[in-house]
C-alpha positions as CSV (number, residue, x, y, z in Angstrom):
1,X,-54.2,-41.3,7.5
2,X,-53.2,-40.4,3.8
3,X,-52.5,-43.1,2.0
4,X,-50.0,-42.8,-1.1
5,X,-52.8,-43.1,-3.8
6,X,-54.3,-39.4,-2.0
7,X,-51.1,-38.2,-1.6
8,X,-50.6,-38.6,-5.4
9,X,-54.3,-37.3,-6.0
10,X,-53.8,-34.4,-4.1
11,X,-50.7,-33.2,-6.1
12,X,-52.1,-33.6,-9.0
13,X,-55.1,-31.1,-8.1
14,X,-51.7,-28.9,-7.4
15,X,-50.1,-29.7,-11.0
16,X,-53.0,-28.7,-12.4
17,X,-53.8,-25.4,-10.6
18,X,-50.6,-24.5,-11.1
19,X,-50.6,-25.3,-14.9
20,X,-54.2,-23.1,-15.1
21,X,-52.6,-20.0,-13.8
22,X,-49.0,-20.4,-15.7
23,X,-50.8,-22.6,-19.3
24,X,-54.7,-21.5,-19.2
25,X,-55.1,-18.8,-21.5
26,X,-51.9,-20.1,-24.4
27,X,-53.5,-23.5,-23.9
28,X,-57.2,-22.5,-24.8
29,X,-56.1,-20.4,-27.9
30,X,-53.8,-23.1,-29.1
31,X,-54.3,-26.7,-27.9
32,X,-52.7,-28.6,-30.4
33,X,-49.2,-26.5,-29.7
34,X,-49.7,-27.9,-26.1
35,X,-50.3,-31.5,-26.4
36,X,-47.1,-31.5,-28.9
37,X,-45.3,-29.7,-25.5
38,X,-47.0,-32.2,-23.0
39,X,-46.2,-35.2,-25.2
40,X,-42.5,-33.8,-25.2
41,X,-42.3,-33.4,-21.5
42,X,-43.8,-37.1,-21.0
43,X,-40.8,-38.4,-22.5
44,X,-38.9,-37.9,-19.1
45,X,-38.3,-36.8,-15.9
46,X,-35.9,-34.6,-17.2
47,X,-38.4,-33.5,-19.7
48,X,-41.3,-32.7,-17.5
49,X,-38.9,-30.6,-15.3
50,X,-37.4,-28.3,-18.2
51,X,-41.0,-27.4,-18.8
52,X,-42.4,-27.2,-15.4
53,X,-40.6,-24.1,-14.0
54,X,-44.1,-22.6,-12.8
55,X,-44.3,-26.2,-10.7
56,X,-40.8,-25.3,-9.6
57,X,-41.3,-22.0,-8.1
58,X,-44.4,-22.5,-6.8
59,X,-42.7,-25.2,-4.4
60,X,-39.8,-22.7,-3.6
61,X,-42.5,-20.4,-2.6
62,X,-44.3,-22.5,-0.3
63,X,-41.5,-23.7,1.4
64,X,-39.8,-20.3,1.7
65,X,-43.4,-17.9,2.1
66,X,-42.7,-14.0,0.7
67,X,-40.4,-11.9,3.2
68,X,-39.0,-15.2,5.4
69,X,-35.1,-14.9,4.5
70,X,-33.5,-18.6,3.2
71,X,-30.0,-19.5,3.6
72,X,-27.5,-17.1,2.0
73,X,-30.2,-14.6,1.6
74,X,-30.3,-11.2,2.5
75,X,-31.2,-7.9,1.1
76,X,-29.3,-7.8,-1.3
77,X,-28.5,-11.6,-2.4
78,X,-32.5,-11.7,-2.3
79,X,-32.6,-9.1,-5.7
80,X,-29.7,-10.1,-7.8
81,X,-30.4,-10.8,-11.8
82,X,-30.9,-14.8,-12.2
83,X,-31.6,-16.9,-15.2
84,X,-35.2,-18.3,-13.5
85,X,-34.9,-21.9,-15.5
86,X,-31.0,-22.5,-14.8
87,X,-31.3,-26.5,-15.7
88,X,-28.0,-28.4,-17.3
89,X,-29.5,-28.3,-20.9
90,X,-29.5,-24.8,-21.0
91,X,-26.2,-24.4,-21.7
92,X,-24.7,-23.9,-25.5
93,X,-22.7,-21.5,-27.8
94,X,-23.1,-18.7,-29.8
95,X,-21.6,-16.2,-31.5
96,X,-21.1,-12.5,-29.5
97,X,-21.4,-9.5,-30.9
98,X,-17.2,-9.2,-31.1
99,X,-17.5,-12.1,-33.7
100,X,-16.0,-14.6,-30.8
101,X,-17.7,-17.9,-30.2
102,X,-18.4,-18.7,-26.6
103,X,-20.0,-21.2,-24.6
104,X,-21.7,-20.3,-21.6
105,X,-26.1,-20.1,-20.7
106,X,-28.2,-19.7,-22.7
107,X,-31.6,-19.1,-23.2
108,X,-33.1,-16.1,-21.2
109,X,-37.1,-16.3,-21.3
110,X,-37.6,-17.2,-17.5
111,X,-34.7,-14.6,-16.7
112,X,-35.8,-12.0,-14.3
113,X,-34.4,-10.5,-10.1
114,X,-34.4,-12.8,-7.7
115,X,-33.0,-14.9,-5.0
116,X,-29.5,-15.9,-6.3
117,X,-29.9,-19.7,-4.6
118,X,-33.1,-20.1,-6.6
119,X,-31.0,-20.6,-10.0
120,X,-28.5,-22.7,-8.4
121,X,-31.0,-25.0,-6.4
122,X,-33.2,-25.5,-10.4
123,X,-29.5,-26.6,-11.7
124,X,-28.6,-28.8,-8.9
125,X,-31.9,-30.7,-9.0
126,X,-31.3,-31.2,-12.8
127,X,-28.0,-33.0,-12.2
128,X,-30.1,-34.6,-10.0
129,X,-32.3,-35.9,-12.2
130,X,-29.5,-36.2,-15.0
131,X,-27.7,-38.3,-12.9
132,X,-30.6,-40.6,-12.6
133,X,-31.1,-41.6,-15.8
134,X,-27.4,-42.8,-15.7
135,X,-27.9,-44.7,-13.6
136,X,-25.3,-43.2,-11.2
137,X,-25.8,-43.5,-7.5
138,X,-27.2,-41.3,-4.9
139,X,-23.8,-40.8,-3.5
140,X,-22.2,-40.0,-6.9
141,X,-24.7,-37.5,-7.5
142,X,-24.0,-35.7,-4.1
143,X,-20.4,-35.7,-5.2
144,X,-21.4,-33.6,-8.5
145,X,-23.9,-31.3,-6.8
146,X,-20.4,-30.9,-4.5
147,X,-18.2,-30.4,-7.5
148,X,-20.7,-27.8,-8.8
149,X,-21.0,-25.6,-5.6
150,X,-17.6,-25.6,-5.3
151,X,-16.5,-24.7,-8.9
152,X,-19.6,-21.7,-8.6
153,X,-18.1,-21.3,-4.9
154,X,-14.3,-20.7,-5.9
155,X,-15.1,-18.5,-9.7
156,X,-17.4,-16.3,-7.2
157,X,-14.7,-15.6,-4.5
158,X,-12.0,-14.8,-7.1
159,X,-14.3,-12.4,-8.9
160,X,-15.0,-10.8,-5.8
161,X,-11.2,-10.2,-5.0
162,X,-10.3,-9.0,-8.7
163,X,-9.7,-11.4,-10.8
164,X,-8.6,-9.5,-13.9
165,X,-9.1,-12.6,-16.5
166,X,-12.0,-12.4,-19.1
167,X,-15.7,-12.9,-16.2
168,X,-18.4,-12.5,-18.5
169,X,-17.5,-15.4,-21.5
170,X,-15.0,-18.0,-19.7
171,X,-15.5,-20.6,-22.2
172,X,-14.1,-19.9,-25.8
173,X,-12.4,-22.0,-28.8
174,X,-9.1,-20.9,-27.1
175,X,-10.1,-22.0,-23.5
176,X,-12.5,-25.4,-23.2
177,X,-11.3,-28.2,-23.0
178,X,-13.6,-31.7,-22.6
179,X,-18.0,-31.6,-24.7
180,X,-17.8,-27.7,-23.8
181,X,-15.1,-27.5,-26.7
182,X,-16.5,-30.2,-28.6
183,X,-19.8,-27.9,-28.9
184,X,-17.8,-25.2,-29.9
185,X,-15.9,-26.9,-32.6
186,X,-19.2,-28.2,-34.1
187,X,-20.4,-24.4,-34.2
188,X,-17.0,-23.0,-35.9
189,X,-17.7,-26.0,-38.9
190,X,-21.6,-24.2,-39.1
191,X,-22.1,-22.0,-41.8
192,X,-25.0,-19.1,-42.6
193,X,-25.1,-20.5,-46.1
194,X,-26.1,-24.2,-44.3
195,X,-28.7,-22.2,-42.0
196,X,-30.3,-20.5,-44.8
197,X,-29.9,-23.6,-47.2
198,X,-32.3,-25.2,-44.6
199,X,-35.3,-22.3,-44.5
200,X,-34.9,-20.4,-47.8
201,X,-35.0,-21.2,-51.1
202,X,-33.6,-18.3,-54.6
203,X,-37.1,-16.9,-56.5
204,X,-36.6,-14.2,-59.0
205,X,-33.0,-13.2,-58.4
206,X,-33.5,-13.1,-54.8
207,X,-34.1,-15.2,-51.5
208,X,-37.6,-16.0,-50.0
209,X,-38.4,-18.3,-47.2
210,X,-39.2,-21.7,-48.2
211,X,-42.7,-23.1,-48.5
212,X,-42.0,-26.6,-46.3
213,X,-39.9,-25.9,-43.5
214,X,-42.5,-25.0,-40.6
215,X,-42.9,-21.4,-42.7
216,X,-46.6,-20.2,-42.4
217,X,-47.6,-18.2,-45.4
218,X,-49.5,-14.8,-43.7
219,X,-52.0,-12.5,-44.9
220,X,-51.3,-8.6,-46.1
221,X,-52.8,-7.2,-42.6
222,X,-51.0,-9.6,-40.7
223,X,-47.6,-8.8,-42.9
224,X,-48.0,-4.8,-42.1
225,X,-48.4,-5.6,-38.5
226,X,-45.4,-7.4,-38.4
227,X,-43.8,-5.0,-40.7
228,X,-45.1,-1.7,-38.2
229,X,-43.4,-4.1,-35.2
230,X,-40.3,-4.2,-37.0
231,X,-39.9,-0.1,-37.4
232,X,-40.2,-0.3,-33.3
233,X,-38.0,-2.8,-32.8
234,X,-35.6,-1.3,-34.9
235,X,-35.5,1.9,-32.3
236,X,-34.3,-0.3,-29.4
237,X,-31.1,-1.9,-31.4
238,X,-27.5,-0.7,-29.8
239,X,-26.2,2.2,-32.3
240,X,-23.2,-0.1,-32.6
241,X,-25.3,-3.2,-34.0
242,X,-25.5,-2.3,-37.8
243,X,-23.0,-0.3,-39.7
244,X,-25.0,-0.5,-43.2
245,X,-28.2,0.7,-43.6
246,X,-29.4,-2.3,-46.2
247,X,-28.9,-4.7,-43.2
248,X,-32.1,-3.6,-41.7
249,X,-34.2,-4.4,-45.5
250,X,-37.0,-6.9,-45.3
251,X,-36.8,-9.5,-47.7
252,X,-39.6,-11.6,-46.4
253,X,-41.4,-12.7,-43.6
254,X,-43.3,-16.0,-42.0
255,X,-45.2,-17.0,-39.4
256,X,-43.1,-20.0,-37.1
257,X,-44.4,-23.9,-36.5
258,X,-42.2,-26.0,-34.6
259,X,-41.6,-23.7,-30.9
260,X,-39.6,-25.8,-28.4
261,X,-40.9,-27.3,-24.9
262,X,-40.8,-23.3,-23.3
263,X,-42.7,-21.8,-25.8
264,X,-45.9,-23.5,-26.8
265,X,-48.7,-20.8,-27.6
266,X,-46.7,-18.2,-28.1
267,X,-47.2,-16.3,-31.5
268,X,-44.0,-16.2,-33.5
269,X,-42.3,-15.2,-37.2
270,X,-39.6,-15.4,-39.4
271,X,-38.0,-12.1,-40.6
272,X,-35.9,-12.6,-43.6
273,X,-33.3,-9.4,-43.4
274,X,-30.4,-8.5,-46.5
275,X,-28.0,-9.1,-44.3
276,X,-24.5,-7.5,-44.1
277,X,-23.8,-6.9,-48.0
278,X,-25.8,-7.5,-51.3
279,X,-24.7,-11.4,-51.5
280,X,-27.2,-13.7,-50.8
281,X,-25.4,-16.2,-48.7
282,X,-25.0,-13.0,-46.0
283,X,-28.6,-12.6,-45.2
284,X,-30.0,-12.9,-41.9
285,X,-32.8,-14.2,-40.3
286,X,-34.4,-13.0,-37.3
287,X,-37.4,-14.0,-35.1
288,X,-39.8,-12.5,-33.1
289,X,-41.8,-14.0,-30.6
290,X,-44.3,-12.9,-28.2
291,X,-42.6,-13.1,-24.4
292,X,-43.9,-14.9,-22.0
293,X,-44.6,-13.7,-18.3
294,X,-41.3,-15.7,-15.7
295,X,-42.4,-18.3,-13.8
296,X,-40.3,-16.6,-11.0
297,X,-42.5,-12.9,-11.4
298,X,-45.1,-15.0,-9.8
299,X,-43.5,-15.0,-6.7
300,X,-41.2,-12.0,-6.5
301,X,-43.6,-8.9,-5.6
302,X,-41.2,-6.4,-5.2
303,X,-42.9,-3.7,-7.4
304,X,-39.4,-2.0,-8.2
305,X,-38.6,-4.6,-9.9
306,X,-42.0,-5.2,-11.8
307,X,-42.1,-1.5,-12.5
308,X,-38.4,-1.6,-14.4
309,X,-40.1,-3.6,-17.1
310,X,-42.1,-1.9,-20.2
311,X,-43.4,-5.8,-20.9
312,X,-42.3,-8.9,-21.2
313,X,-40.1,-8.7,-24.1
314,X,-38.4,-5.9,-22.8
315,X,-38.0,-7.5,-19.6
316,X,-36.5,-10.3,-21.2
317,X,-33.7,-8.4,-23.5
318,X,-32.6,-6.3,-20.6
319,X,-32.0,-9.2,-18.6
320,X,-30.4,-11.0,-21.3
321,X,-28.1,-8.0,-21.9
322,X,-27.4,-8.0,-18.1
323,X,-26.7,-11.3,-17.5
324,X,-24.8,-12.3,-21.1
325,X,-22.0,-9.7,-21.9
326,X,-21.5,-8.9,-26.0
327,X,-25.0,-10.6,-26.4
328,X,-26.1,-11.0,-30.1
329,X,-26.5,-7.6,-31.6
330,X,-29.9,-8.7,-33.4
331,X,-31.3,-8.4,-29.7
332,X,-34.2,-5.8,-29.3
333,X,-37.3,-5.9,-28.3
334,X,-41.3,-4.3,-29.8
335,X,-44.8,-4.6,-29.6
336,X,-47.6,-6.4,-31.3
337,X,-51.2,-6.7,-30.7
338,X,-50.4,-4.8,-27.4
339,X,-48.1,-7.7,-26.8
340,X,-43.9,-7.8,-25.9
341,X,-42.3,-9.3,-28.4
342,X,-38.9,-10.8,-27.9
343,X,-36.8,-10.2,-31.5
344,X,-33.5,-11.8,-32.2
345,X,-31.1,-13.5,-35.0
346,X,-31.8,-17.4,-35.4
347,X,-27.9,-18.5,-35.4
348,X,-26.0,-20.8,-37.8
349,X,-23.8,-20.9,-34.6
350,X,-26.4,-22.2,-31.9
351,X,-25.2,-25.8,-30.5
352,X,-26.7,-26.6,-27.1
353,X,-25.1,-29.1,-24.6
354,X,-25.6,-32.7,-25.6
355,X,-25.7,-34.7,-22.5
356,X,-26.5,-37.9,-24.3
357,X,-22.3,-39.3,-24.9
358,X,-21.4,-37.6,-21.8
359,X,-21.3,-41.1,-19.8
360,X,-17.9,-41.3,-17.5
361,X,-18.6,-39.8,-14.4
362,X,-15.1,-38.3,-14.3
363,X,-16.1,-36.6,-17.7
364,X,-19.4,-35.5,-16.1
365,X,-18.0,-34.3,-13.1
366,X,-15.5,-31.7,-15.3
367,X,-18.6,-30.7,-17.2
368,X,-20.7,-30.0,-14.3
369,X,-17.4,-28.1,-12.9
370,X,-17.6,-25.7,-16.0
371,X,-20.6,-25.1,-15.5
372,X,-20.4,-24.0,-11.8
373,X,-17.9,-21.6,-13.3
374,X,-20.2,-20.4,-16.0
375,X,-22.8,-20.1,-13.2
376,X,-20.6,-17.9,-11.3
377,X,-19.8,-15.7,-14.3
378,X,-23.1,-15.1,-15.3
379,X,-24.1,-13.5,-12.1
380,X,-21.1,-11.6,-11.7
381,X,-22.0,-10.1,-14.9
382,X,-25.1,-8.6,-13.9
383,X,-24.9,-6.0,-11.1
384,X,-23.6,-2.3,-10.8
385,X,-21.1,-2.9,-13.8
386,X,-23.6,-3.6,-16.4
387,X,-25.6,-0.5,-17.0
388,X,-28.7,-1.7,-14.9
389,X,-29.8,0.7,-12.3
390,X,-32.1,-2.0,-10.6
391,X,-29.3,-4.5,-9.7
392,X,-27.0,-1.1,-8.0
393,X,-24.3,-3.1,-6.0
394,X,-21.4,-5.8,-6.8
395,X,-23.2,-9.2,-6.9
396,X,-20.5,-10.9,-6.8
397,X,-19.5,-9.2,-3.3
398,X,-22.1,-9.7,-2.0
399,X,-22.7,-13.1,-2.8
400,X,-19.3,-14.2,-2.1
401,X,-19.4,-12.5,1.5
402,X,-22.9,-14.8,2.3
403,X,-21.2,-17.7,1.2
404,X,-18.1,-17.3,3.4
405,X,-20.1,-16.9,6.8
406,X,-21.4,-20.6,6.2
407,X,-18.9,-22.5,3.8
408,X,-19.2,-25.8,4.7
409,X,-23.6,-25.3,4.7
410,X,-23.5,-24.0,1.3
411,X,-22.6,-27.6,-0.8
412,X,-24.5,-29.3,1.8
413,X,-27.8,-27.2,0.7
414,X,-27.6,-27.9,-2.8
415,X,-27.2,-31.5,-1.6
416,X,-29.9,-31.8,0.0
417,X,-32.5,-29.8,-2.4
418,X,-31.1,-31.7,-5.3
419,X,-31.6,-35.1,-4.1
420,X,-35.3,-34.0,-2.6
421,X,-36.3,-32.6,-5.6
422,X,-35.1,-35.0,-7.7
423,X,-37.4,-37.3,-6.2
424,X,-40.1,-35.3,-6.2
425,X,-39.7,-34.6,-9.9
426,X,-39.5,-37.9,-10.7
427,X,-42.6,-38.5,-9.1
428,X,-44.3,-35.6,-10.5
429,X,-43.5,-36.6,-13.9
430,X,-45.5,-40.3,-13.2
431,X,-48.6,-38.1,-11.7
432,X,-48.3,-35.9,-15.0
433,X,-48.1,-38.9,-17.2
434,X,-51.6,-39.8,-16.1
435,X,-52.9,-37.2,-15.7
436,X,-52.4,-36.6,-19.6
437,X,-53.5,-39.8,-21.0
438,X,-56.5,-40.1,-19.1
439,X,-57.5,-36.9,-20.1
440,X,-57.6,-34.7,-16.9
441,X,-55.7,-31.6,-18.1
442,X,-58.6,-29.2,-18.7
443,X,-58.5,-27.9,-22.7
444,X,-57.0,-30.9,-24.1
């Protein structure tokens, strides 16, 4: 019989594997840029499980082998646009392309078609784990993973049956109440003179990125590269995005240090643009970073879907567009080195989610309720509406119709995932901690 010591062994052969296949190649051409990511996701459960979405899937996967329906899956609930790492951090504000700030989801790298359940099982584990760390108990966290269903449950089912207010951005200066408004007050008082106060720096008349900063000075060939990319990506903006011509004028351009927990490896620059008029507090800056391949692709097969993408970074502005109505009109996509690149504005008006003062559990609970409705809004967004022949049907329908031939099951399976994989993360994270300090993660 297994004892717990080869229980633990065994899964961390799997940890690894999995890492090889999602890690191997970004990890050998840029260790370093991984132990910084592996020392961040040590921190915490929480931590390891924002950068483990390979991990994630992988277990979905097994437990649910390609073409055996899950609950509230059909065909059609089975192929719906989801956000692939919907966690409780990745929520935050940002400034659409009507000039509005909203809060709602954010961050689209993992996004891809998928099982609709997937996204809300990854969030319901993370309050899960959130809940954990404050200490609340197991019943208070079932209560949350409740209040979130039902919030995503009742947004859904009014969508469905025509709800005429604003779907696609719910959460604005004018209506949040509670952090969600708090986040968005903090963003109004940002400014794009602060932003470029922080990276930039007036030489000859004119602005140039800063030396310090994280700014990586680059060759001539590697500047005309970037430069070539930028023509392409300038050929897959909206015609609506830029009124003035100057806008698109390249004052500068850097190579990026400093990528978060998601994007260790991945090539990425700075693109210093003039902005909206010749002032120098109105320029813009824009990066572009190479895409990386969804943790959820690895598991969905269905080749219309794989087939709808030029590469990555296409794949990931398309679904970004899909799933985040008036997205930021800097979005576009190119190529480099044969590579997708992902291109978009680094905003003065970016302000994710702080979770660390949100303590009461009734205050919680109203936050996790928000986001069950942002959840629902989201998904809504993305279907036969949206311009996107591969999603060709109401997704809010059809979700909404699943849902209602097993109510009282649908809480009750977020329940029960959240609490199991919870655990499971938690325990993870302690088999990933050794593994990383006594060396057994192959490159490092």
């Amino acid at each position: 019989m297994a004892t717990e010591h080869d229980r633990a062994a065994q899964r961390g052969e799997e940890i690894l594997a999995v890492f090889d296949t999602a890690f191997g190649e970004l990890l050998a051409a840029d260790p370093a840029a991984f132990r910084v990511k592996f020392r961040k996701m040590a921190a915490s459960a929480f931590a390891f499980y924002r950068g483990t979405a390979c991990l994630f899937y992988g277990d979905l996967a097994k437990e649910a082998p390609e073409g055996a329906a899950g609950p509230y899956l059909d065909e059609r609930t089975s192929r719906v646009w989801i956000h692939g790492d919907l966690h409780a951090e990745n929520f935050g504000t940002y400034m659409d392309a009507g000039g509005r700030l909203v809060f709602n989801v954010n961050d689209f790298d993992e996004a891809y078609v998928g099982p609709f359940t997937w996204d809300l099982k990854r969030f319901a584990a993370s309050v899960a784990l959130i809940g954990y760390t404050k200490a609340l108990s197991d019943e208070m966290i079932t209560e949350l993973v409740r209040t979130y269903a039902a919030a995503y449950r009742e947004r859904i089912h009014a969508l469905a049956t025509g709800a005429e207010d604003d779907e696609h951005a719910p959460f604005t200066l004018d209506t949040a109440d509670g952090p969600l408004l708090g986040a968005l007050r903090e963003a109004r008082a940002m400014t794009r003179f602060g932003l470029l106060a922080s990276m930039t720096e007036i030489r000859d008349f004119d602005r140039r990125f800063a030396a310090d900063g994280g700014a990586i000075e680059l060759d001539a060939a590697t500047r005309y590269k970037i430069l070539a990319a930028f023509d392409g990506y300038l050929e897959t903006l909206p015609d609506t995005s830029l009124a003035r011509p100057d806008s698109y004028r390249v004052k500068d351009v850097v190579g990026r240090r400093g990528i978060g927990i998601g994007s260790a490896g991945l090539p990425s620059y700075n693109i210093l643009l003039e902005g909206n008029s010749d002032a120098l507090e109105n320029d813009v800056v824009i990066y572009m970073k190479q895409a990386q391949t969804p943790a959820v692709s690895r598991h969905v097969t269905d080749r219309a879907v794989r087939d709808y993408f030029r590469h990555e970074g296409h794949r990931t502005v398309i679904s970004q567009r899909a799933l985040q109505a008036h997205a930021d009109p800097w979005l576009g996509w190119t190529e480099l080195d044969g590579a997708g690149q992902l291109v978009a504005e680094v905003s003065p008006y970016a302000v994710d989610l702080d979770w660390s003062d949100i303590d009461d559990p009734a205050e919680i609970a109203a936050v996790v309720a928000d986001l069950g409705r942002a959840t629902a809004a989201m998904h809504a967004a993305a279907d036969d509406q949206s311009g996107h022949s591969l999603v060709p049907f109401s997704t809010e329908r059809a979700i909404d119709a699943v849902i209602a031939a097993d109510e009282e099951g649908f809480a009750e399976l977020l329940v029960g995932f959240a609490h199991s994989y919870g655990a499971r993360a938690r325990a993870d994270h302690q088999i990933f901690v050794d593994l990383f300090r006594n060396g057994r993660i192959p490159g490092l």
